[in-house]
C-alpha positions in Angstrom: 57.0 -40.7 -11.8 55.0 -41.1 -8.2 54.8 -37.6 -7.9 53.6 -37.2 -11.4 50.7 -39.5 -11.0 49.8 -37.7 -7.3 49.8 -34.2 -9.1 47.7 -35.2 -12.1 45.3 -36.8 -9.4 45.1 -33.5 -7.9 44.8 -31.4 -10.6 41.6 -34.4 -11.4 40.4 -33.6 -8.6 40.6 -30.0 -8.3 38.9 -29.7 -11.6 36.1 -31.9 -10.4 35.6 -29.8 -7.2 35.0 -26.8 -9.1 31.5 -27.3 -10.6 30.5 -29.1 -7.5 31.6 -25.8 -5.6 29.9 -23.9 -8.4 27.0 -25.9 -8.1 26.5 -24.9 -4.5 27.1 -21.3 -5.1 24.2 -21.6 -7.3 22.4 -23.5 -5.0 22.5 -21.1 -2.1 22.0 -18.3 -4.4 18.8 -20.0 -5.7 17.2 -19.9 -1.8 18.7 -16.8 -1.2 16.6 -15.3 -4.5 13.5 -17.0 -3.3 13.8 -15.8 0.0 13.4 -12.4 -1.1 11.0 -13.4 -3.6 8.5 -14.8 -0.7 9.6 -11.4 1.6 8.6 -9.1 -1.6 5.5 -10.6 -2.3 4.6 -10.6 1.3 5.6 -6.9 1.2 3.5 -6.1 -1.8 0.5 -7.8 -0.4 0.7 -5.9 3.5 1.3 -2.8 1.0 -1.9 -3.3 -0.8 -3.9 -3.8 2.4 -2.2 -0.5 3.7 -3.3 1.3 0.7 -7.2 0.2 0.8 -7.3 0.8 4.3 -5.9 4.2 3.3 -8.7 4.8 0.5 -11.3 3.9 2.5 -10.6 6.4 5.6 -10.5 8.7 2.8 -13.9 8.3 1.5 -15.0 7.9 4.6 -13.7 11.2 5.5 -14.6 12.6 2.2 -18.3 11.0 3.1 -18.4 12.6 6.6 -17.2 16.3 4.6 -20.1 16.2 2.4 -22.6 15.6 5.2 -21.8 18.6 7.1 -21.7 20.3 3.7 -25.4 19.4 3.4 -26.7 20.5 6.7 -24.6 23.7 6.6 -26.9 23.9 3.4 -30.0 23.0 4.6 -29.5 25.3 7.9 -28.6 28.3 5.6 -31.9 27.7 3.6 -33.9 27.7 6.8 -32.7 30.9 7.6 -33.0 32.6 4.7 -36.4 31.2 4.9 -36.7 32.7 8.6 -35.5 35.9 7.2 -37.4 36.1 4.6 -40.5 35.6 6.9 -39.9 38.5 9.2 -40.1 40.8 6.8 -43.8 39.5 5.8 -44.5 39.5 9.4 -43.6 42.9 10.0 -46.0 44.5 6.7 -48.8 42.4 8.5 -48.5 44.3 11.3 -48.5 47.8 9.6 -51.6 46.7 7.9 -53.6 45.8 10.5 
């Protein structure tokens, strides 16, 4: 009968132990899961900083392409302004 009583007391006790076990399986997945909660977030932020940094050397370099756009403009009125001139220049002499 002794060894009756000590198994039921174990099988008690076994069943008891399992949703405490359970519990800390939980438990450690739970800090686990916002671990890599706080490492994605962290992630997404440094990406977003990445990303504008990105953008901004971007117009900046787009800036910069549309400057030299505008003087290779401006330089290629002025000489078809100087071009244009010597032309003039020339007929003034031949009328003189």
């Amino acid at each position: 009968m002794n060894r009756i009583v000590v198994g039921v007391i174990r099988d008690v006790e076994t069943v008891i132990a399992r949703p405490t076990d359970t519990s800390a399986r939980l438990g450690a997945g739970k800090y686990l899961v916002e671990g890599q909660r706080m490492f994605l977030g962290a992630l997404v932020k440094t990406n977003e900083r990445a990303i504008g940094a990105l953008v901004d050397a971007d117009i900046e370099a787009g800036a910069s392409r549309m400057k030299a756009l505008q003087a290779q403009r401006d330089l290629a009125a002025q000489a078809l302004s100087i071009a244009n001139a010597a032309p003039q220049a020339i007929l003034t002499l031949f009328r003189s």
